[in-house]
Structure formats: C-alpha cells, structure tokens
N, C-alpha and C positions, 0 to 999 in steps of 0.2 A: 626614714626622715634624716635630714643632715646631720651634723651633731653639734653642729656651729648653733642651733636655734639656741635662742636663750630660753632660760627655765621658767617661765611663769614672770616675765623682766618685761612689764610696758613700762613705757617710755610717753608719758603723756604729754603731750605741747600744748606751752600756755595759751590760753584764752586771749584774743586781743580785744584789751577795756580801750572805752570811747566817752568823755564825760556826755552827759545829757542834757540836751540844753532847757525840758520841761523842770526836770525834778533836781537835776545837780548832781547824784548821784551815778555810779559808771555803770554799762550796759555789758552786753555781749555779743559781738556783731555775729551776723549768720552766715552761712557759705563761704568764709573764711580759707583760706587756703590748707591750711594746718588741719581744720576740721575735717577736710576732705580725706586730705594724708594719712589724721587718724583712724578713721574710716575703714579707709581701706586696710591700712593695718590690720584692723581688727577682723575683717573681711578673711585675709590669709590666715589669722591666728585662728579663726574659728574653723577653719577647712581644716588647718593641719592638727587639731584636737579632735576632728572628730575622724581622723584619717587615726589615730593613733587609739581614737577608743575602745577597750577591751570590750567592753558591756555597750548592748544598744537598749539590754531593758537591764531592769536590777535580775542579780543574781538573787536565789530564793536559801534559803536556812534550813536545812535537813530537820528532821526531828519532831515536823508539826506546827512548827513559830508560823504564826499570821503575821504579815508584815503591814504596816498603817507606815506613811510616810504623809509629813505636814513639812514643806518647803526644806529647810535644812535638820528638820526632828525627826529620828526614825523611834518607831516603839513595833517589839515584837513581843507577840503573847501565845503563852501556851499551856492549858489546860489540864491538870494532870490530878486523878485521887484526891478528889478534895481541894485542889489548890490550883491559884494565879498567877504564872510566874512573867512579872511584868520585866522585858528590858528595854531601857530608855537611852538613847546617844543620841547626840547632835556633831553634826559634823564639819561646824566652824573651826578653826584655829585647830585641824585634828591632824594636820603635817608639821610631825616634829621639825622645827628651824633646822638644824642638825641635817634633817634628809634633802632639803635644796639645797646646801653649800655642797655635804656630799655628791650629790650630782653633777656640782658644777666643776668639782675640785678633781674628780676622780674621772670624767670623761676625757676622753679621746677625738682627735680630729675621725671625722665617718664612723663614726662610734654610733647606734642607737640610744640614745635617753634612755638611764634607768629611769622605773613606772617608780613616781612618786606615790607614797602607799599611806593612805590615811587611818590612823590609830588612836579614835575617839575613848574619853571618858566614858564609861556606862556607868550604869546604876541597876541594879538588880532587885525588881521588889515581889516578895513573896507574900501570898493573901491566902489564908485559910479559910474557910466558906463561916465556921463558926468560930472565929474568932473576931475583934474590933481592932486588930495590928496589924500593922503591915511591917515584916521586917525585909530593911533598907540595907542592901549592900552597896556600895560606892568602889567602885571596882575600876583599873587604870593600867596600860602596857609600858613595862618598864624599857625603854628604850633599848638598851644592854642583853632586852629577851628578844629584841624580832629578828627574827630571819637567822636563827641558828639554827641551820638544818646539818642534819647527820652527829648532833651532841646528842650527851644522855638526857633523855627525855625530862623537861623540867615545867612547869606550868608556863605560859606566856602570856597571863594576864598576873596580879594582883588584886587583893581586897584593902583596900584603904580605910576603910571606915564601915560602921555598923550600928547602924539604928533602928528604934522600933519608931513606927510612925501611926498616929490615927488612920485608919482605912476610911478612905469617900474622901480626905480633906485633898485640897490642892495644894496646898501653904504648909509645907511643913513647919512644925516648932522649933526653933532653934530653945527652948528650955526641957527639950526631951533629950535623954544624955546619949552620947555619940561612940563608939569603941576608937579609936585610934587604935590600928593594927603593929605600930613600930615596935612599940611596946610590950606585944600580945603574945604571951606562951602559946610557944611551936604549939603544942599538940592542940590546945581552942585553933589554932589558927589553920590546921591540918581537918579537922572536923569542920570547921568554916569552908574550905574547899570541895570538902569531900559531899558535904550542904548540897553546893552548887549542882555540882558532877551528878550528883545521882537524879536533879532538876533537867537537867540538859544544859545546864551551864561550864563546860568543860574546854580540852583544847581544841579542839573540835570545832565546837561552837564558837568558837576565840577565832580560831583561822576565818572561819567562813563569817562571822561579823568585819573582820577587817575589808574583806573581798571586796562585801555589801556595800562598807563607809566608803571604799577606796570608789566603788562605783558609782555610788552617791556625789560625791565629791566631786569628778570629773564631771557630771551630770552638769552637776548646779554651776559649775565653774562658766562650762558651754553656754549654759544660759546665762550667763552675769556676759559674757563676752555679746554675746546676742541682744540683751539689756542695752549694755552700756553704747556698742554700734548704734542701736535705734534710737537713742540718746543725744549721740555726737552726729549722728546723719543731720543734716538739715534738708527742710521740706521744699 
C-alpha cells in the first residue's frame, strides 16, 4: 500500500442544512453531493483496511483461555486446580496517541505503514471455588516496555492496583481497600507477578493478548467504516 495514505485521518464534509418550512427547525438533505464523495471514500478505505488485515479471524491464546468476545469487550477464562482465572480488556481508546503521530512522523515516501498495535487495560480476576473473593489485579503496558526486542528480558505488562472483590457481584465496591503498586515493596510486588505467571498470566500471554487486541481492533475498526458507509449512503 502507498505510504502517502493517511493514518486513520477522515475528513468528514459538512452536512448541508435547509430550514423547514413545517417545523422551523433545519433538515438534512439527501443525496447530496458530499455524501456521495463521502461514500465512496469510505468505499476505498474499507478495501484498503481490509487489503492490510493481518487476521481474518481472531488469533487464539495458548495455554487453554476460552475466548467470549461482546462487541469491543473481550474476556478469557481459564480453569486451573481449584481456581478462575478471569481476564477482561476492552479495546476502545487501546492505541497509545504516541503510536499514530509515530507513524506519521517516522514514515517514508513508498514506505509501508507501520501496524498500529493496540495495548488495552486488563484486569485480572482470580476465583477460588471455596472462597467468597475475588482477588482483582488491574494490570496496564507501560509504553516505554513494547516492542523492545533483543533487551534483557523484563516483564512487559505491569500491575497497577490490587483488590479483593465480592465473588457473583457485578458492581464492584469502591469502599473495599485497593493496593496502589507505586508504592509497593519490590519483593510483595515480585510475588504479585510471580501470582500471575504461574496462573498463565506472564509474558507470553502479554504478547499474544496484544496480538488478539490489535486484531480486535482492526476488526471492529472495518466495521465502524462499514457502519458509518451505510449511514452516509443514502437510499
């Protein structure tokens, strides 16, 4: 693909108002000339998104994770000795700003787009079969970690936060107390990881979650273009 394309850059044309002569208020006329333009716009953009898609289905999680996907919410679960180890990302707002300026700033005339790489919030919930808690990790990629390949090996998620939560409730408590990890002596916070790791939450699992979001993402992207086209087409 060129490398002229812009990154994720419409350019939407205003709507042309008309007052009303019933109600007073302004309309929005149809078949419009703009609308058309837009149209087709969108027409090319969805061709060449799906000419550049890595994934045509989701990529799957090693390790056993059942994957449940509800429009932008992914949750994968996996069953292990007693225990539920629930992870939950959504993958709105999961492209660091930082990664589209990079790409626009850093490319080349006939250069190929670098893949804009999506790097969702999780949440990590652990369920013990006789217990009534669910302990909450709140887990997040620190920007500064992705994509350092050939360093000494270093985790490439964080744990941010650490709660215990009612098990069945939907609502968590905000007067249930919360760990803040900024804070948190290295070694609780070494054993916090180490938690993870021996659950199947590791780096591992870190890579192949980004894969999953990043193909999510493009997914749902295709479809908001597809949306919005049958939106602006008029009938």
């Amino acid at each position: 693909m060129s490398g002229t394309k812009p990154v994720r850059v419409l350019h939407i044309p205003k709507p042309l108002f008309v007052p009303s002569p019933e109600k007073g208020p302004a309309r929005v006329l149809c078949a419009l000339s703009g609308d058309k333009a837009f149209a087709q716009f969108l027409t090319d953009e969805i061709k060449e998104e799906k000419k550049i898609q890595k994934h045509k289905s989701l990529p799957k999680i090693s390790g056993g994770w059942e994957l449940e996907v509800h429009g932008t919410e992914a949750k994968l679960v996996r069953k292990i000795a007693g225990e539920k180890i629930t992870v939950t990302f959504n993958i709105n707002n999961s492209i660091p700003p930082s990664a589209e300026e990079d790409t626009q700033e850093q490319q080349k005339p006939d250069e190929q787009e670098p893949e804009l790489t999506s790097t969702p919030n999780f949440v990590v919930e652990v369920i013990k079969d006789d217990t009534k808690q669910t302990l909450v990790l709140d887990c997040h990629f620190p920007e500064d970690e992705i994509g350092h390949e050939g360093e000494e090996e270093s985790d490439i998620f964080t744990i941010r936060e650490v709660s215990f939560q009612p098990t069945g409730e939907a609502d968590w408590k905000d007067t249930n107390y919360t760990l803040n990890t900024d804070s948190l002596d290295w070694a609780l916070y070494d054993h916090l990881m180490d938690f993870l790791a021996d659950r199947g939450v590791d780096n591992t699992f870190a890579d192949e979650l980004i894969e999953l979001s990043t193909a999510l993402e493009h997914q749902e992207y295709i479809k908001f273009l597809e949306d919005l086209k049958s939106f602006v087409k008029c009938q």
